[in-house]
mmCIF file of the N, C-alpha and C atoms, coordinates in Angstrom:
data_MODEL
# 
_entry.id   MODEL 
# 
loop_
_atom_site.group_PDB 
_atom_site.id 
_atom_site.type_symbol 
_atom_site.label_atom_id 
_atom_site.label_alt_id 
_atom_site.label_comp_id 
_atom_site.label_asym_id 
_atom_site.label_entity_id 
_atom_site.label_seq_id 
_atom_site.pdbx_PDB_ins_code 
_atom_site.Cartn_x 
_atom_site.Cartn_y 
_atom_site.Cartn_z 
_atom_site.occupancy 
_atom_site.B_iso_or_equiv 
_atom_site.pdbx_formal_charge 
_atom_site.auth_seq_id 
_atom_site.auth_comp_id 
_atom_site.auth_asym_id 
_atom_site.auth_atom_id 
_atom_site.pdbx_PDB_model_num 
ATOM 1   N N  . UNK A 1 1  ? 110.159 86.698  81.657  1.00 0.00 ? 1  UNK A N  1 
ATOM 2   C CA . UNK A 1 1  ? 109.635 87.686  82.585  1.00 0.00 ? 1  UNK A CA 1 
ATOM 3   C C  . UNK A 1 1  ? 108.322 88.236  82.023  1.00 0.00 ? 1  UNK A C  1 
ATOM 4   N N  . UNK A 1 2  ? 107.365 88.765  82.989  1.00 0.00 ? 2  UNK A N  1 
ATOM 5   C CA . UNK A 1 2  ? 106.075 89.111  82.458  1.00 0.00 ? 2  UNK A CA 1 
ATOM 6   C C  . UNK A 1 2  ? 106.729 90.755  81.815  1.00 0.00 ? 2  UNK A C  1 
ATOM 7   N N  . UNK A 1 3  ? 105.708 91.029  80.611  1.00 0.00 ? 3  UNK A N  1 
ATOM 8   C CA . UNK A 1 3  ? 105.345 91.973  79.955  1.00 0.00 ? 3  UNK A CA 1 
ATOM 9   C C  . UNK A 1 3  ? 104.428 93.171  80.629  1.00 0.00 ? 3  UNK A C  1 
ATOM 10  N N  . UNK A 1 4  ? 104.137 92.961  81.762  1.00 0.00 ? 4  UNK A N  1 
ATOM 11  C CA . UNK A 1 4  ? 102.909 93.731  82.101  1.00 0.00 ? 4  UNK A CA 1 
ATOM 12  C C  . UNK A 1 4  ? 103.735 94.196  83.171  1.00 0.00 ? 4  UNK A C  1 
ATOM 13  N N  . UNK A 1 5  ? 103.166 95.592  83.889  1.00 0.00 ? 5  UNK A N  1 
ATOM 14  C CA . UNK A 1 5  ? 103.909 96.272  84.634  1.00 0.00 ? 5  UNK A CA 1 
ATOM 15  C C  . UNK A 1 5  ? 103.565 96.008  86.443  1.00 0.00 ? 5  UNK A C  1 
ATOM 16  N N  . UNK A 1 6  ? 104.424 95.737  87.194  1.00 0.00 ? 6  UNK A N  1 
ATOM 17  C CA . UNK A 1 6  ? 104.408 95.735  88.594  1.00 0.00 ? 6  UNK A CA 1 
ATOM 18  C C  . UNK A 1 6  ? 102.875 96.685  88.855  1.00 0.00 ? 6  UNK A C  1 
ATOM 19  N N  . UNK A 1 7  ? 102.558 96.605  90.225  1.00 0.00 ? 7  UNK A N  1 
ATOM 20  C CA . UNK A 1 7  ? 101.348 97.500  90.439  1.00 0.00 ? 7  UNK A CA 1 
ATOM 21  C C  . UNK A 1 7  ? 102.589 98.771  91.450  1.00 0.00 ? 7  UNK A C  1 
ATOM 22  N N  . UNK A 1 8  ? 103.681 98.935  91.986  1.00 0.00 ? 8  UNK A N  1 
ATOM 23  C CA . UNK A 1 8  ? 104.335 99.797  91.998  1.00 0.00 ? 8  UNK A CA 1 
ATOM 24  C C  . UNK A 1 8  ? 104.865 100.783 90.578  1.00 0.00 ? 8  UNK A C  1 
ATOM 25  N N  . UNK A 1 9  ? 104.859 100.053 89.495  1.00 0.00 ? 9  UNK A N  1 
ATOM 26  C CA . UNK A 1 9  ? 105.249 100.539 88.604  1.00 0.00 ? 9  UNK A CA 1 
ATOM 27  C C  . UNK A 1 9  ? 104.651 100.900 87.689  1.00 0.00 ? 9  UNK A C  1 
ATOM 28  N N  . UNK A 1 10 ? 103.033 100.681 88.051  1.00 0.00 ? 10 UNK A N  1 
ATOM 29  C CA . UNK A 1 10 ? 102.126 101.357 87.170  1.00 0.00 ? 10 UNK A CA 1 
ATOM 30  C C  . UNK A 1 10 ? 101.327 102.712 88.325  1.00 0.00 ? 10 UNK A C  1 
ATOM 31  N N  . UNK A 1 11 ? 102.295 102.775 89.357  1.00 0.00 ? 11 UNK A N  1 
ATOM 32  C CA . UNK A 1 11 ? 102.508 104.257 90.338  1.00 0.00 ? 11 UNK A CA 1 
ATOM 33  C C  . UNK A 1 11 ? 103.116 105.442 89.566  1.00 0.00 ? 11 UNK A C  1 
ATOM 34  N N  . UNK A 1 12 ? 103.999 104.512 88.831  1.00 0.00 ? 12 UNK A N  1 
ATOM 35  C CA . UNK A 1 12 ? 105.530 105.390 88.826  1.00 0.00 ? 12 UNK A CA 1 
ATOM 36  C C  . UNK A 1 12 ? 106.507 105.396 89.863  1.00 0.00 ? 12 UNK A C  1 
ATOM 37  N N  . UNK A 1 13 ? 106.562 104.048 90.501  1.00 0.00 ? 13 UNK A N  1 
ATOM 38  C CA . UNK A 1 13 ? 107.310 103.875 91.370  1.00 0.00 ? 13 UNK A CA 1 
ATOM 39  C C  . UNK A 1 13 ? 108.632 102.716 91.233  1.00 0.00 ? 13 UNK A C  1 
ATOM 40  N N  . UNK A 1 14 ? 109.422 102.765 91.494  1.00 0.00 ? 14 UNK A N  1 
ATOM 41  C CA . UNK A 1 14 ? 110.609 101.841 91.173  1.00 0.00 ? 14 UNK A CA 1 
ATOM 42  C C  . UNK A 1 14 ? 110.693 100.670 92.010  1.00 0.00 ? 14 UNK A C  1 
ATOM 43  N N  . UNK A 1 15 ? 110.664 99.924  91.326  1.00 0.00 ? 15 UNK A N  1 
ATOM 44  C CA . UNK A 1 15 ? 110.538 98.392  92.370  1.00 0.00 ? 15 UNK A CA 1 
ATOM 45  C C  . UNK A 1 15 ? 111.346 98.494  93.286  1.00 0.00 ? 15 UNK A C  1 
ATOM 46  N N  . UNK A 1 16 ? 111.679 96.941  93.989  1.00 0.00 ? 16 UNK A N  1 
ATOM 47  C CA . UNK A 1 16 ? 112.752 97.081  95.126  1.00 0.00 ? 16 UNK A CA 1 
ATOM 48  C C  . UNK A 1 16 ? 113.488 96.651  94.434  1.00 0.00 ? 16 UNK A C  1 
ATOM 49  N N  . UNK A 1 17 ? 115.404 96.760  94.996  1.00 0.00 ? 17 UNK A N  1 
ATOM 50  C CA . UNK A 1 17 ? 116.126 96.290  94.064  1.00 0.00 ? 17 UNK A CA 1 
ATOM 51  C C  . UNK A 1 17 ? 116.305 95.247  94.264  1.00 0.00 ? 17 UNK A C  1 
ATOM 52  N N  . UNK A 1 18 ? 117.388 94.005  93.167  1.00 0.00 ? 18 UNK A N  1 
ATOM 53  C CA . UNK A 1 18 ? 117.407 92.607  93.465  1.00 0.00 ? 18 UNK A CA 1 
ATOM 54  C C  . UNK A 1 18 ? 117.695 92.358  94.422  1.00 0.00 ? 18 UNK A C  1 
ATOM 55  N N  . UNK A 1 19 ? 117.413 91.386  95.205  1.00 0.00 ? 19 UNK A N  1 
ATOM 56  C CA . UNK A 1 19 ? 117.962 90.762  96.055  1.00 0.00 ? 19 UNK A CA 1 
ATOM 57  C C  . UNK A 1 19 ? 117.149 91.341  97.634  1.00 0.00 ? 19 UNK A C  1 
ATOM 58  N N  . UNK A 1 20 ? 116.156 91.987  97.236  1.00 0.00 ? 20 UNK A N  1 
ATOM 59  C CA . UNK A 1 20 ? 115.315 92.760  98.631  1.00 0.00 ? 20 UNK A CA 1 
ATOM 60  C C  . UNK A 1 20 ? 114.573 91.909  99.074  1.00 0.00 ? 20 UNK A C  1 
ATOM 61  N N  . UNK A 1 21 ? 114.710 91.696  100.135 1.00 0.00 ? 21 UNK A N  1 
ATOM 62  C CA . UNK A 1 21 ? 113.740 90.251  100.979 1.00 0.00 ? 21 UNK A CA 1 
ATOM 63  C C  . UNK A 1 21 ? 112.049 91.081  100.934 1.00 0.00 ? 21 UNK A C  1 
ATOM 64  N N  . UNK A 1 22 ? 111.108 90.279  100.437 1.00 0.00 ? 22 UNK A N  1 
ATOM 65  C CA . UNK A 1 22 ? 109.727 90.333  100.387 1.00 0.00 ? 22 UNK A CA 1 
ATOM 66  C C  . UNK A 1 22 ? 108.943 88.887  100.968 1.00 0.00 ? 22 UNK A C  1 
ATOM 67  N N  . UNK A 1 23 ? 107.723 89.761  101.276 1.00 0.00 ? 23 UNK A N  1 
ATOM 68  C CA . UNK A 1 23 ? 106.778 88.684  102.383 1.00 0.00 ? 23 UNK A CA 1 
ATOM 69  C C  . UNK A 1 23 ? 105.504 88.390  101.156 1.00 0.00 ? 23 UNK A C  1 
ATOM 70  N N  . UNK A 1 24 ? 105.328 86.979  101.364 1.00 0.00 ? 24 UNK A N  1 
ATOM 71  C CA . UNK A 1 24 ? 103.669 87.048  100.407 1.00 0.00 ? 24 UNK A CA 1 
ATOM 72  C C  . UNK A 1 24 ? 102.896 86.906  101.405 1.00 0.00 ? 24 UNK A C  1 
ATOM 73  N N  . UNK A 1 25 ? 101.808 87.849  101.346 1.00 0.00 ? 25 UNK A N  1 
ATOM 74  C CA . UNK A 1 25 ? 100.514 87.891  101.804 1.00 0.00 ? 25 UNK A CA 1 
ATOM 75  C C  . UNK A 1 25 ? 99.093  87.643  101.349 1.00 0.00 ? 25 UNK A C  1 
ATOM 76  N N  . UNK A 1 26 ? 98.326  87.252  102.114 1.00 0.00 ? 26 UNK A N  1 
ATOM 77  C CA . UNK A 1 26 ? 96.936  87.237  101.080 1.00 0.00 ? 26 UNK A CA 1 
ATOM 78  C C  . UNK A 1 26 ? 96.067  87.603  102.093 1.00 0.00 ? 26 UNK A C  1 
ATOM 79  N N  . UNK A 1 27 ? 95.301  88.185  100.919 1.00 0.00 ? 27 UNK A N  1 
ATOM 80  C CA . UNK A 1 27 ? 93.772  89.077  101.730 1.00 0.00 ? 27 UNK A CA 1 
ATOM 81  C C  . UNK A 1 27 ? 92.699  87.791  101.009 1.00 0.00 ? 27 UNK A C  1 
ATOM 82  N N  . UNK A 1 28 ? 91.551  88.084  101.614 1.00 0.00 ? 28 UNK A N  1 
ATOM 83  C CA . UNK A 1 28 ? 90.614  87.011  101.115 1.00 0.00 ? 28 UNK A CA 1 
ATOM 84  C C  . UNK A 1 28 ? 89.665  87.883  100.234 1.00 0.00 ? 28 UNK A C  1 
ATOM 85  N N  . UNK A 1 29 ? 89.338  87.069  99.091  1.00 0.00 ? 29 UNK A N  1 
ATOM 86  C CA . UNK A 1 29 ? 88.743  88.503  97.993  1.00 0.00 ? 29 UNK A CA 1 
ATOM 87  C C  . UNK A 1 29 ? 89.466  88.612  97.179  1.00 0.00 ? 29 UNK A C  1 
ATOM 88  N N  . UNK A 1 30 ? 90.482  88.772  97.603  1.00 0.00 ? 30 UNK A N  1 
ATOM 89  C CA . UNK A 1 30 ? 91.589  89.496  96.573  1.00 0.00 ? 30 UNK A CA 1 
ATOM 90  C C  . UNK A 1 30 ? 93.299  88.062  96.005  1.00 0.00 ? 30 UNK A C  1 
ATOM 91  N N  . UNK A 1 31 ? 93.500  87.550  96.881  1.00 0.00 ? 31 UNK A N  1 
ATOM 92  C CA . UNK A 1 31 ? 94.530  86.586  96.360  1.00 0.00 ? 31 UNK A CA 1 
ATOM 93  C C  . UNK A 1 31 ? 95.902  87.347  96.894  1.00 0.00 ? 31 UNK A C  1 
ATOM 94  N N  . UNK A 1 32 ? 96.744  86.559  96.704  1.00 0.00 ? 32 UNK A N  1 
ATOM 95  C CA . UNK A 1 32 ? 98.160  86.548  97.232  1.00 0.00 ? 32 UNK A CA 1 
ATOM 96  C C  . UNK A 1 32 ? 99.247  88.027  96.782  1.00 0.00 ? 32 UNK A C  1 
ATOM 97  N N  . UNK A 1 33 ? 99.719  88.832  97.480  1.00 0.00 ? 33 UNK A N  1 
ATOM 98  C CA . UNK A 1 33 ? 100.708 89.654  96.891  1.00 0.00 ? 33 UNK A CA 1 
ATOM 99  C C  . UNK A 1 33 ? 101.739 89.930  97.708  1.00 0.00 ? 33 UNK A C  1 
ATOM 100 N N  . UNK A 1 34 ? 102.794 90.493  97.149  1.00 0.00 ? 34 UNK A N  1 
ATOM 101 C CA . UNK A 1 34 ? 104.330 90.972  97.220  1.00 0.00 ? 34 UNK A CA 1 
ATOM 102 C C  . UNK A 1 34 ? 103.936 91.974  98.346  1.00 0.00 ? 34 UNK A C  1 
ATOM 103 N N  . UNK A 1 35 ? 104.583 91.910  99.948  1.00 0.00 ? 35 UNK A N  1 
ATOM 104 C CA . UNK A 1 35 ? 104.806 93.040  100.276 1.00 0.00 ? 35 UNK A CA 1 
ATOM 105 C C  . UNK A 1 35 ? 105.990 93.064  100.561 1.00 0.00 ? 35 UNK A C  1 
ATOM 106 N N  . UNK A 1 36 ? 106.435 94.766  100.935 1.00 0.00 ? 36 UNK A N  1 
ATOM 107 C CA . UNK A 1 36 ? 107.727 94.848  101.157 1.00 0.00 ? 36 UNK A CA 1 
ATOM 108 C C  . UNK A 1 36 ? 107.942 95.957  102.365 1.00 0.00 ? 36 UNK A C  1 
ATOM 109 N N  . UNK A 1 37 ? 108.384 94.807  103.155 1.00 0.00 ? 37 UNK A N  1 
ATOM 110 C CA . UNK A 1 37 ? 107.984 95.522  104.682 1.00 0.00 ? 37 UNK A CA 1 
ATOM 111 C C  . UNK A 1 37 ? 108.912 96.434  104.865 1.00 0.00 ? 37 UNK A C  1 
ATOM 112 N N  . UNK A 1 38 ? 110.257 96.811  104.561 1.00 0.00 ? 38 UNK A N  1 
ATOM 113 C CA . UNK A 1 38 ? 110.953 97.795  104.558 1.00 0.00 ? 38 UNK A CA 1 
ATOM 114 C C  . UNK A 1 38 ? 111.119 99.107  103.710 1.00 0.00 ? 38 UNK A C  1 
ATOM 115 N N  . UNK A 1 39 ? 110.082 98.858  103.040 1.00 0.00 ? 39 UNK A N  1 
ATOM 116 C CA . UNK A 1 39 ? 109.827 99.817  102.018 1.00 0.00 ? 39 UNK A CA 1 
ATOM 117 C C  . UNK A 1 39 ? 110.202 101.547 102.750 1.00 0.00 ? 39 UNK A C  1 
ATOM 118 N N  . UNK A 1 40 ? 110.938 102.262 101.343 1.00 0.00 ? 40 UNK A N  1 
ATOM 119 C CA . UNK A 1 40 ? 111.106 103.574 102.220 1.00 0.00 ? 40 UNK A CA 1 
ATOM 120 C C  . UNK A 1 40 ? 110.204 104.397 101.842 1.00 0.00 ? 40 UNK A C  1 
ATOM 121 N N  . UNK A 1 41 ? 108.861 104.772 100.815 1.00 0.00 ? 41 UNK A N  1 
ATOM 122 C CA . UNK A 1 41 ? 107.870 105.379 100.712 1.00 0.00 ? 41 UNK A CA 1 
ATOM 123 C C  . UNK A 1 41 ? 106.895 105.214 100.934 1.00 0.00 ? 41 UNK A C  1 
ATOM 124 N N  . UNK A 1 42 ? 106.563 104.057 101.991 1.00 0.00 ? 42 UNK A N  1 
ATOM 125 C CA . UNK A 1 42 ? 105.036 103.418 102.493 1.00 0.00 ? 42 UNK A CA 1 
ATOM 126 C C  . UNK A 1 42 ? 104.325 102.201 101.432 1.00 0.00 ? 42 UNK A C  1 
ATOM 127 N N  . UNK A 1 43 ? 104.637 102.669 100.117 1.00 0.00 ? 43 UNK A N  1 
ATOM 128 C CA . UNK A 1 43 ? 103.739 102.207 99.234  1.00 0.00 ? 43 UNK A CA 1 
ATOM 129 C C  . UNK A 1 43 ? 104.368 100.900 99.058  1.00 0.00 ? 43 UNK A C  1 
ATOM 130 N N  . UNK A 1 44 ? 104.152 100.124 100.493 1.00 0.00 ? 44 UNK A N  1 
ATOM 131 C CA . UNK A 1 44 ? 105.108 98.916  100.663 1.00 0.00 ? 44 UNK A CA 1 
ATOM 132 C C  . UNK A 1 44 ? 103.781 97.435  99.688  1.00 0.00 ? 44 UNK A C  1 
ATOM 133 N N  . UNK A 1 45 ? 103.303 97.600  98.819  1.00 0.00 ? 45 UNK A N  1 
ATOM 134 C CA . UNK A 1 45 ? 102.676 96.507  97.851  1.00 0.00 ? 45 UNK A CA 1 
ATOM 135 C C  . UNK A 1 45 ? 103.603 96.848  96.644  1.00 0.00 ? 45 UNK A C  1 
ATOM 136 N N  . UNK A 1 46 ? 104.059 95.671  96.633  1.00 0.00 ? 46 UNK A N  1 
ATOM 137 C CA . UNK A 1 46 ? 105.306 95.385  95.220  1.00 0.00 ? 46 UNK A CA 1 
ATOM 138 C C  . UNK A 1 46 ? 104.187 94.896  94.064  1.00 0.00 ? 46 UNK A C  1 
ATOM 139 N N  . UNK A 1 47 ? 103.389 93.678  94.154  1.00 0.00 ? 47 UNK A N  1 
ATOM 140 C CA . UNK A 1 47 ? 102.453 93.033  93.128  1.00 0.00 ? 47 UNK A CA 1 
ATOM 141 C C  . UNK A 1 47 ? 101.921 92.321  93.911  1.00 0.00 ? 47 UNK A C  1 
ATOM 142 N N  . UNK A 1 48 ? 100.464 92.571  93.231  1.00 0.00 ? 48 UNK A N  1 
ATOM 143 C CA . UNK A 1 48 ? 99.345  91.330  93.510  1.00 0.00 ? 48 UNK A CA 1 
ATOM 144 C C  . UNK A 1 48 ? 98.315  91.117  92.642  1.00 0.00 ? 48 UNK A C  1 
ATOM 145 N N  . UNK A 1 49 ? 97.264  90.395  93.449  1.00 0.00 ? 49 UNK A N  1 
ATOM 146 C CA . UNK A 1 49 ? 96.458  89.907  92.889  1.00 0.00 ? 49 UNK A CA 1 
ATOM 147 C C  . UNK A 1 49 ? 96.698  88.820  92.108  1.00 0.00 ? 49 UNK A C  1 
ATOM 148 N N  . UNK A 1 50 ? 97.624  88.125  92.530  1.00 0.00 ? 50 UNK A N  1 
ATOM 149 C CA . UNK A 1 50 ? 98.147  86.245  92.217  1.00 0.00 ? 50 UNK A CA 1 
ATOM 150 C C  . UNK A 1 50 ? 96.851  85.507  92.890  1.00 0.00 ? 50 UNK A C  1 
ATOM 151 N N  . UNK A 1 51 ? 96.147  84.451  91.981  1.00 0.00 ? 51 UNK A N  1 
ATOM 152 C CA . UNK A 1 51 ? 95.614  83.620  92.589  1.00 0.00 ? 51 UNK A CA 1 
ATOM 153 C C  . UNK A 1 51 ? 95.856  82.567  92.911  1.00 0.00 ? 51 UNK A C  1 
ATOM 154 N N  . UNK A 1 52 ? 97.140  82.416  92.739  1.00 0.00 ? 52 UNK A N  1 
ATOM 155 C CA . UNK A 1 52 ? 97.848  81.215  93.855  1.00 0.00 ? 52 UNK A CA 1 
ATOM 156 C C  . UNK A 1 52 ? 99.067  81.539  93.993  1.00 0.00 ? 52 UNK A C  1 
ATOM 157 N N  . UNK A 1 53 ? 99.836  81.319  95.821  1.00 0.00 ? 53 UNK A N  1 
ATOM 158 C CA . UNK A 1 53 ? 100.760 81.661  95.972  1.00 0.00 ? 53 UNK A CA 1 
ATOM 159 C C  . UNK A 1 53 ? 101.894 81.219  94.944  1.00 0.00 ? 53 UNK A C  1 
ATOM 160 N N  . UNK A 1 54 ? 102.020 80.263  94.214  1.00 0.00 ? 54 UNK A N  1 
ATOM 161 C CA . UNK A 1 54 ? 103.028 80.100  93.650  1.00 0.00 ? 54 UNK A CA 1 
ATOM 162 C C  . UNK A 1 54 ? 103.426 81.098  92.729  1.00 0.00 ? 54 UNK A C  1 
ATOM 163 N N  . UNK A 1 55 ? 102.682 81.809  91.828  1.00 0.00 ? 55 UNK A N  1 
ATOM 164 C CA . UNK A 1 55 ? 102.442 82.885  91.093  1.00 0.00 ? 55 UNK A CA 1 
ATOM 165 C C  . UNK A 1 55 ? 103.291 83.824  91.228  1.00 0.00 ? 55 UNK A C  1 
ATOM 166 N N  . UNK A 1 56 ? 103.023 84.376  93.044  1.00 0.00 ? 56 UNK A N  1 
ATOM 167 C CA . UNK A 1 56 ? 103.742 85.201  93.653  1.00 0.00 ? 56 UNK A CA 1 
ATOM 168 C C  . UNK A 1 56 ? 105.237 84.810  93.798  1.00 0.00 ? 56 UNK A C  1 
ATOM 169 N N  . UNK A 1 57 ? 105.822 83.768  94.269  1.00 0.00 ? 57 UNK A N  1 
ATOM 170 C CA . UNK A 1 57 ? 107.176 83.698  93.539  1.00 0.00 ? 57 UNK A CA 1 
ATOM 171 C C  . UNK A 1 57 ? 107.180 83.416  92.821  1.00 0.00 ? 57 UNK A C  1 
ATOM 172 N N  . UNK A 1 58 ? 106.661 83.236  91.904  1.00 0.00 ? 58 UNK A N  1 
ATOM 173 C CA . UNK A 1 58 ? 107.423 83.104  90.209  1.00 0.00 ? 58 UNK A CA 1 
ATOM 174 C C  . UNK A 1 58 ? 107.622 84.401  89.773  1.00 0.00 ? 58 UNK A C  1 
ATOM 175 N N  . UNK A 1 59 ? 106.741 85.196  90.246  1.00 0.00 ? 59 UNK A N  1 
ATOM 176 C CA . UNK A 1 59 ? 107.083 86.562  89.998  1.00 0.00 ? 59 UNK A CA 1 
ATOM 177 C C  . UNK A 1 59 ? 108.715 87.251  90.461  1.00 0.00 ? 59 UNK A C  1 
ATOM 178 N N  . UNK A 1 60 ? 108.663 86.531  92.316  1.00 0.00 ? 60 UNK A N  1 
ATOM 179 C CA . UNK A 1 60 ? 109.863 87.665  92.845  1.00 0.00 ? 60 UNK A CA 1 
ATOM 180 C C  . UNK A 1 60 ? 110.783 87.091  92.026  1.00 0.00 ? 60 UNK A C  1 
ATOM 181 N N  . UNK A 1 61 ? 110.968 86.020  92.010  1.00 0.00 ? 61 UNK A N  1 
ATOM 182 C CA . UNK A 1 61 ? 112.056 85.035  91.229  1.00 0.00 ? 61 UNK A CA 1 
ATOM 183 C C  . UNK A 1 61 ? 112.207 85.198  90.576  1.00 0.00 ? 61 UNK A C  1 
ATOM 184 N N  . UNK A 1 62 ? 111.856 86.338  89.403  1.00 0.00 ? 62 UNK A N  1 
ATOM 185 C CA . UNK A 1 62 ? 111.771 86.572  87.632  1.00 0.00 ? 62 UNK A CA 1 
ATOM 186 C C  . UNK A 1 62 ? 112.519 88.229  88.024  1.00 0.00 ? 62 UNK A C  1 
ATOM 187 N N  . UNK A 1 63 ? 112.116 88.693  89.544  1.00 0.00 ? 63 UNK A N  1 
ATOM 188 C CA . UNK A 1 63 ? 112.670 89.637  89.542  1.00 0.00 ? 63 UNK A CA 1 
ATOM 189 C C  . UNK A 1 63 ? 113.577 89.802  90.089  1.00 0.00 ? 63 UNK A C  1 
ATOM 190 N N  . UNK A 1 64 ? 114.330 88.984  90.776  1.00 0.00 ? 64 UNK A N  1 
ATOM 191 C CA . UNK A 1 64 ? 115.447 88.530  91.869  1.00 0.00 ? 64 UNK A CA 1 
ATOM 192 C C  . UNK A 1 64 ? 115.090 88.961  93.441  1.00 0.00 ? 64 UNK A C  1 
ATOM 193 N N  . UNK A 1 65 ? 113.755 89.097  93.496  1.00 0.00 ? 65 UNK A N  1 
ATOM 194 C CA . UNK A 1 65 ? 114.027 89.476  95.231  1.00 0.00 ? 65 UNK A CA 1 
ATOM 195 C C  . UNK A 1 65 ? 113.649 88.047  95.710  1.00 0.00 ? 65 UNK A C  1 
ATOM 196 N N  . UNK A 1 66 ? 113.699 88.185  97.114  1.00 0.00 ? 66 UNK A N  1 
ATOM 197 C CA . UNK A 1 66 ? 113.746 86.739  97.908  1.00 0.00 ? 66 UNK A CA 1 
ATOM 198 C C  . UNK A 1 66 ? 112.459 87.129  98.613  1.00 0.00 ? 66 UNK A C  1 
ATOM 199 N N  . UNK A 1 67 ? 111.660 85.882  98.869  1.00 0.00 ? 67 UNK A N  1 
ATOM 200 C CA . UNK A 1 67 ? 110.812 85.549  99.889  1.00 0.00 ? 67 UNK A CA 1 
ATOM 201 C C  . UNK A 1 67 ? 110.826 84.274  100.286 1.00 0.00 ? 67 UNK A C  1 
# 
């Protein structure tokens, strides 16, 4: 698992828990990230800035959510 902290969790915010279905998205500029469309505080971006989608699940997958 990575060493470095979620971009929710360098909020101070608590990830989603395992098993929370997440969408990858990408902006152009910026590269592929975790959203989480059911999010209950808005601050529905889990992680990004992957420059290739695979990245992005290797991530949820290290953290157990599904996309």
């Amino acid at each position: 698992m990575r060493d470095k902290k979620t971009y929710r969790e360098s909020l101070g915010l608590d990830n989603p828990p395992k098993g929370t279905k997440l969408e990858i998205k990408h902006m152009a500029g910026i590269g592929f990230y975790l959203l989480w469309p059911k999010c209950p505080d808005l601050e529905n971006i889990v992680d990004g800035w992957f420059k290739v989608k695979k990245n992005a699940k290797i991530c949820a997958k290290e953290h157990g959510w599904i996309v």
